[in-house]
N, C-alpha and C positions, 0 to 999 in steps of 0.2 A: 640367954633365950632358950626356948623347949628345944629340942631336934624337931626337925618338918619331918612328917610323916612320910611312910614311903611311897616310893610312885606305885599306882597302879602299873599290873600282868602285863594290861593291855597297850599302856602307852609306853613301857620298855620294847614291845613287841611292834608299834611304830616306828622306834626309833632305830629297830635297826635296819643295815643298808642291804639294800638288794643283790641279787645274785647276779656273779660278772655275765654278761651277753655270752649265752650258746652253752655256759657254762652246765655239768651232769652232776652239780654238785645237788644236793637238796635234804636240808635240812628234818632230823626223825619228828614227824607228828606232819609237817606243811603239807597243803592238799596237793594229789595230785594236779601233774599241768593238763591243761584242757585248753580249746579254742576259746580266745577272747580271754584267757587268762593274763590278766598282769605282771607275772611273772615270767611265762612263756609263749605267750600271743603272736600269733602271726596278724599283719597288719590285712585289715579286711578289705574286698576288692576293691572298694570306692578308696581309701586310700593308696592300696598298691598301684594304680592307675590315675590318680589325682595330677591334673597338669601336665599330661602326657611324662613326665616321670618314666624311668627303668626302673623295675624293683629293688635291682642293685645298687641304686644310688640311694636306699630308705633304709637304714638299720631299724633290726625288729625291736630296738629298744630307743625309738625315736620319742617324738612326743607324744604323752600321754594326758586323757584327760585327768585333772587333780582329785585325787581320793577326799569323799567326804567323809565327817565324821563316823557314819553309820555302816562304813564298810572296811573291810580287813582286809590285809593286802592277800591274801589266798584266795580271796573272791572275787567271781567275774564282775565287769560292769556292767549296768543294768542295761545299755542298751546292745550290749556284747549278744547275738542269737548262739543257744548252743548250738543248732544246726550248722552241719557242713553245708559250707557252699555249692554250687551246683556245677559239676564238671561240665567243663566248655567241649561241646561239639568237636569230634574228629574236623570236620570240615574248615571249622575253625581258626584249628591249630597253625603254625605257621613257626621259623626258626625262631621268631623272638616272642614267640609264646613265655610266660614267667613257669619259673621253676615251679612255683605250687602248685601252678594250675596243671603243671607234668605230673607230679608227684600225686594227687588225688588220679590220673590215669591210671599213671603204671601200679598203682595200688587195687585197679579195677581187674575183676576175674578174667578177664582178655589179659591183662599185662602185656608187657612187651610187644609181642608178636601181633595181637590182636591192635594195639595204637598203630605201629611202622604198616602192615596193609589196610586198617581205613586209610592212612594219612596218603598213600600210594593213589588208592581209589580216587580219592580227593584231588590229587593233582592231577591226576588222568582228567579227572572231569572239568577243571579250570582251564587248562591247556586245548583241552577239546573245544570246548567256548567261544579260547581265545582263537582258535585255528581257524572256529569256524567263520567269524566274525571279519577276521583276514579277508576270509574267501569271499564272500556275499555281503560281505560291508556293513557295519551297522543296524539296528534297526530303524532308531529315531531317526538317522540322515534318509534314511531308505522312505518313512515316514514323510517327512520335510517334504523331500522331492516331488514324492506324490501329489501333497499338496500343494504343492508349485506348478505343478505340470493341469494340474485342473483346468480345463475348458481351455488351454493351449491346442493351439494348431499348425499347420504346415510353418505359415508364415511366423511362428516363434521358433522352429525349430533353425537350423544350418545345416543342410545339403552337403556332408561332408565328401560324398561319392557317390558320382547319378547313377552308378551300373549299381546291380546287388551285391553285396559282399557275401550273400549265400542266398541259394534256392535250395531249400525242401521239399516235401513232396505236397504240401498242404500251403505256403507261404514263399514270399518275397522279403526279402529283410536289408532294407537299406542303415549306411552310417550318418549317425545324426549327431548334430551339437545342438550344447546347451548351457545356459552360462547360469551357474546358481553358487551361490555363496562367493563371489570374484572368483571365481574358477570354473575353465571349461571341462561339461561332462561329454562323454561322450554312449550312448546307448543306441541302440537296433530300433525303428519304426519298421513294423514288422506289418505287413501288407498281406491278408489272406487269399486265397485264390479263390474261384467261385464255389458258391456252397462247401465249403471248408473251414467256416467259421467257428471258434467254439470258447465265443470271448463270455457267454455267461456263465461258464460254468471257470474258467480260468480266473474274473476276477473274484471267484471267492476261495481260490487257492491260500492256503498259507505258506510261509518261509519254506525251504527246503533246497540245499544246495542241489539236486540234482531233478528240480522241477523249475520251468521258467520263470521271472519274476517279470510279474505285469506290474506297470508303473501309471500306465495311463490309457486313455483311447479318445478315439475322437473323428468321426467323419467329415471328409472332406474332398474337394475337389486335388486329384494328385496333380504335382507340381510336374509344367512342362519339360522338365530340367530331366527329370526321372527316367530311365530307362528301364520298361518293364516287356517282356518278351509280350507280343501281339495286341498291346495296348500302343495306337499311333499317339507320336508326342512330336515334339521337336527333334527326337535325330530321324525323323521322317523323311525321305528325301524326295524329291521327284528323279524322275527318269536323266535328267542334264544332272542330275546333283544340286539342284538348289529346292531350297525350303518350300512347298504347296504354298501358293496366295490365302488360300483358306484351310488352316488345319484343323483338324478332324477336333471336336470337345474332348477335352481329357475327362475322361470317367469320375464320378465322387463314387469315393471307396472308403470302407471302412480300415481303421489303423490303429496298432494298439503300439503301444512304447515300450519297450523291453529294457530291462537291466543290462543283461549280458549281451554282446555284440556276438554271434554263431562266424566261428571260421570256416568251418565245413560241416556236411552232415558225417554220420556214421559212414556211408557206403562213399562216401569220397575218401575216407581214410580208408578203409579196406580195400578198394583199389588201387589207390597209389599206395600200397606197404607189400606188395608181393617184394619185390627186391628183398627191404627188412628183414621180412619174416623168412627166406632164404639166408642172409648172413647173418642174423641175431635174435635162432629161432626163441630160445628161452628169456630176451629182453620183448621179443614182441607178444609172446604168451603169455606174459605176467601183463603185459600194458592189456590187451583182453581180457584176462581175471577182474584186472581193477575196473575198465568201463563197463563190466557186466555188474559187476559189485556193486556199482553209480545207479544201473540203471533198477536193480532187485532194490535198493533201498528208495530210490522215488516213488516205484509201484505198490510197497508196503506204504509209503505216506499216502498216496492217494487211495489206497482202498480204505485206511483209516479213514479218511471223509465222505466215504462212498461213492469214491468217481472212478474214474478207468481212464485208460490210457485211449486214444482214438487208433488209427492205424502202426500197429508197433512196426514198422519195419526202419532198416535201415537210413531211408533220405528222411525219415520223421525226426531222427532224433540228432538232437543239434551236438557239436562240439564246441566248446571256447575254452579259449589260453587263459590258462589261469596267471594271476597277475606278477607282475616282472618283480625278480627278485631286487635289493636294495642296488644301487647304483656300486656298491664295492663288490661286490658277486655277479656282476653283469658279462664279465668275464668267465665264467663259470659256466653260462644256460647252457642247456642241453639244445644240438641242433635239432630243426626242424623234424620230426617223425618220432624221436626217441624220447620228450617229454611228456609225461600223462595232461592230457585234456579232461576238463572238465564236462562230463556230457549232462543233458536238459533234455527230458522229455516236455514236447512243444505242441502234442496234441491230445485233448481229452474229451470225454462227455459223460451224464450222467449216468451210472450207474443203479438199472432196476432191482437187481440182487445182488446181494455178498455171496451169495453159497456158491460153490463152484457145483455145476451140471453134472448130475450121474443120472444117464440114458439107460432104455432098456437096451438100446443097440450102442454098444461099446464101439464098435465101427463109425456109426453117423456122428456118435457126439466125439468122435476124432477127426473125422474129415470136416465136420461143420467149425468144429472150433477153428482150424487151420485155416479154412475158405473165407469166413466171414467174422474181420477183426474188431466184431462190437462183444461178443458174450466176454466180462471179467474171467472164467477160467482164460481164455485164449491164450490170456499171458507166459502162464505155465509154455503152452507148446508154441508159441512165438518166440520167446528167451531161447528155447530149445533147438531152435532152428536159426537162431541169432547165432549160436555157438560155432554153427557149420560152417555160415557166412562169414563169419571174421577168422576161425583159420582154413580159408577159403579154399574148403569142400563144397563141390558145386550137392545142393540135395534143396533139387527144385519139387514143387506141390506133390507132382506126379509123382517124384520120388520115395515122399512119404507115403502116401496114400496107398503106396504097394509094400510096405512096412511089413503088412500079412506074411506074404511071401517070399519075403527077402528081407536079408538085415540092413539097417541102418548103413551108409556110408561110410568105411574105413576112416578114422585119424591116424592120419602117422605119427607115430612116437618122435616127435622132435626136441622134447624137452621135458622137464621135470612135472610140468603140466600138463602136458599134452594126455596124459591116462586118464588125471582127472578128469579135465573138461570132458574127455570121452566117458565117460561116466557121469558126468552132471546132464551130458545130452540124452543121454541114454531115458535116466532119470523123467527127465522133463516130458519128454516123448512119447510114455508109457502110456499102450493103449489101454492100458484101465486106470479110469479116474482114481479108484480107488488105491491103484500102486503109484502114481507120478506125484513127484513129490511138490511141495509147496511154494509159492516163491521168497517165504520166510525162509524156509531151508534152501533152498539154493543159495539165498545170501549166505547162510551159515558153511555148508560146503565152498563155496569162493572165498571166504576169508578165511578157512581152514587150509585150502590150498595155500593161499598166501603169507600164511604166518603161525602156521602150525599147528597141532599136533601133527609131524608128520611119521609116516607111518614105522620109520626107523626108531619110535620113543620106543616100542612095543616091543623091541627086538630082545631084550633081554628082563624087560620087567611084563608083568601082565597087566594087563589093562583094566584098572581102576578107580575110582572116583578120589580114592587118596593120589591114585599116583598124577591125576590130569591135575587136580585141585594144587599139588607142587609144581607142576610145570608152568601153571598157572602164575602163580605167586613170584616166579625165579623171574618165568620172561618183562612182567608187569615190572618188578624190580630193572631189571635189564635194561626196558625202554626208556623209564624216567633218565636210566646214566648215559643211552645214548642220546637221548637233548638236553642235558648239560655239558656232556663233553659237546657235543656241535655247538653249543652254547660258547661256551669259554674257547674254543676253537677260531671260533668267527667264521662258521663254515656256513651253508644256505642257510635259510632259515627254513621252519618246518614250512610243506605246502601238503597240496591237494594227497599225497599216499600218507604222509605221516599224520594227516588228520583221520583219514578212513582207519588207520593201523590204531591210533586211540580209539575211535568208539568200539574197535572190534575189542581190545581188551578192557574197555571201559565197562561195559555190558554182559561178557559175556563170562560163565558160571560152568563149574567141571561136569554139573547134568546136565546141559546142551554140549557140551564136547562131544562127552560120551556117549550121546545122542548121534552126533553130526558125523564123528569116526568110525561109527557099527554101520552107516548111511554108506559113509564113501568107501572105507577101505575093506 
């Protein structure tokens, strides 16, 4: 028989075998590798993530689909895109993020450095979330309750204690149960005093841990059981001590349902902590940085919806214990005085302007603001006279008012704060509109007090947007390792400071530093 002709170029070039996995070998003339190439191909997203799969568990020289006649093995497959895939979000990221989708990062002009602080920022901000969500509960259960609580009255509520568990300056606020999901709740029905009302403008409030949260409302006849100072009820007594044959109608009042239960106002902790503030001056001046801190970020939320705050003073604004740590830390709490409370501004109304007031008499629109606590600036010089009151320097109306001719009030030097807040008072106080600073920046100075740039960075470097922008970077690094070490520790868990100390690094940028340290220091 003849010899059979010889094989075709092209099907010697079939038959031979492929290059071992990972292998740098490559043969002179074959096309370079490229994405979606059969020879080198990384496996495309939809497969590296197919049936929840690790990527490490898929060799890149898994299955393939079978080559047709019409294509060469140097060739991509037709439904191979040469396009790069699309790098996954910093936010993303997470430790079992796949290797490729690292590797298209740290190949991005950020490299390195630029992936480790988004992915920082990133956890600042989930932690924050979850901190906050701790605090103030949910939203959708927050939701739920509400609509459970609809058209409820006295008589669905439980009378947990006839006496108030706080008086404010504007309310009554009794403890109430409530049984929703097989479990009892427990919130505040909060009783307004006369013409002290300010429930239409409260239920269009939104979330904010340091604003109250309205849950419900509802008019009614108060229940006899109730003990409200000059309201006769049932602990009415006659003259022998027994009950009137006819007592007096219990008044219908209006009543709104509160989230948080108030333990005291402001000016009941201020006066029962002189002792404290004697033996632990610098624990009780940081516990005042942080509830001033509570109270500048409620008053930024509320002017964002253009409402104001009603009477700032101290018996307005409420305190509550933020919620008990797990049952194996319970050993641990901090006694009564020396844990931060969570405070709640509890009174508001609308809001006719944002602009804060410049008078032609720099005088009157000092004394008016001080006198009468409806104009939005007031705040500014309320906060500021807040400062005096909690490390209790006495610096009554009259005392300002003579401001002209005499200085401000001495602070004693008692602790590492103690200059600032003297300085942040000073600040707020300023008889020109145009010098007294903002209550954005006050928040900015208070949380500068509390967690730094303190004025010791300065001491050997000079002060600049490079140098804040590392200090920046170092402490943000820093706090993620100290709630994993508390973490793996099993030590508290974060509460009410370690959430305030994330948003202040969450937010904040080496030009507001630089800003806030030419302010204070």
């Amino acid at each position: 028989d003849p010899a059979p002709p010889p094989l075709p170029k092209k099907q010697l070039q079939r038959a031979e075998s492929l290059p071992e996995p990972g292998s740098s070998h490559r043969c002179h003339g074959d096309p370079e590798p490229q994405a979606g190439s059969i020879l080198y191909s990384i496996p495309p997203p939809q497969l590296r993530h197919e049936e929840g799969a690790p990527p490490r568990d898929r060799p890149s020289w898994g299955a393939r689909k079978p080559l047709t006649k019409c294509q060469s093995l140097g060739e991509p497959l037709a439904q191979s895109s040469p396009q790069k895939a699309p790098s996954p979000s910093l936010k993303e990221l997470t430790f079992g993020t796949a290797d490729g989708e690292l590797g298209q990062l740290l190949e991005s002009p950020a490299g390195v450095c630029g992936v480790v602080l988004g992915c920082q920022e990133a956890a600042l901000a989930r932690l924050s979330a979850h901190m906050q969500e701790e605090l103030v509960g949910p939203e959708e259960r927050q939701q739920l309750l509400e609509a459970e609580l609809a058209g409820k009255r006295w008589a669905a509520l439980a009378v947990l204690d006839p006496r108030p568990c706080c008086q404010s300056g504007d309310a009554w606020y009794f403890r109430v149960g409530f049984t929703f999901e097989h479990s009892q709740l427990q919130f505040a029905a909060k009783v307004p005093k006369p013409c002290c009302s300010s429930l239409g403008v409260q239920s269009s409030l939104g979330t904010h841990c340091s604003i109250q949260r309205l849950l419900g409302r509802f008019t009614d006849r108060l229940p006899g059981e109730l003990v409200l100072p000059g309201i006769p009820g049932k602990q009415s007594q006659g003259p022998s001590g027994e009950e009137p044959a006819c007592p007096a109608p219990r008044p219908v009042l209006q009543v709104l349902l509160c989230a948080e239960v108030p333990q005291q106002t402001l000016a009941d902790f201020v006066k029962g902590s002189h002792a404290l503030h004697r033996t632990s001056p610098g624990h009780y001046e940081r516990l005042g940085c942080l509830l001033l801190l509570q109270l500048c970020m409620g008053l930024e939320h509320l002017r964002g919806q253009n409402v104001a705050q009603g009477d700032l003073c101290p018996e307005n604004l409420l305190l509550v214990e933020c919620p008990c740590p797990p049952q194996s830390q319970q050993g641990q709490k901090e006694p009564l005085g020396l844990s931060l409370p969570r405070l709640l501004i509890s009174s508001f109304f609308k809001a006719q302007e944002k602009q804060r007031p410049c008078s032609s008499s720099q005088e009157h629109d000092w004394s008016q603001g001080l006198a009468a606590p409806s104009p939005p600036a007031a705040a500014e010089l309320s906060v500021g006279r807040l400062i005096y009151q909690i490390l209790h320097v006495d610096i009554s109306l009259e005392n300002i008012l003579g401001f002209r001719s005499k200085r401000l009030p001495e602070i004693p030097s008692l602790s590492i704060y103690s200059a600032g807040l003297k300085r942040l008072a000073t600040l707020l106080l300023h008889r020109d509109p145009h010098q007294r600073v903002s209550i954005e920046q006050a928040r900015g100075i208070l949380q500068a007090l509390l967690w730094g740039p303190r004025q010791e960075l300065f001491a050997r470097s000079r002060k600049s947007l490079a140098l804040l922008q590392s200090w920046l970077e170092v402490k943000r690094a820093l706090l993620l390792l100290r709630f994993a070490e508390n973490s793996a520790g099993a030590r508290v868990s974060p509460g009410l400071e370690e959430w305030l100390c994330c948003q202040y690094f969450q937010g904040v940028t080496e030009h507001t530093l630089y800003q806030v340290t030419q302010v204070l220091y």
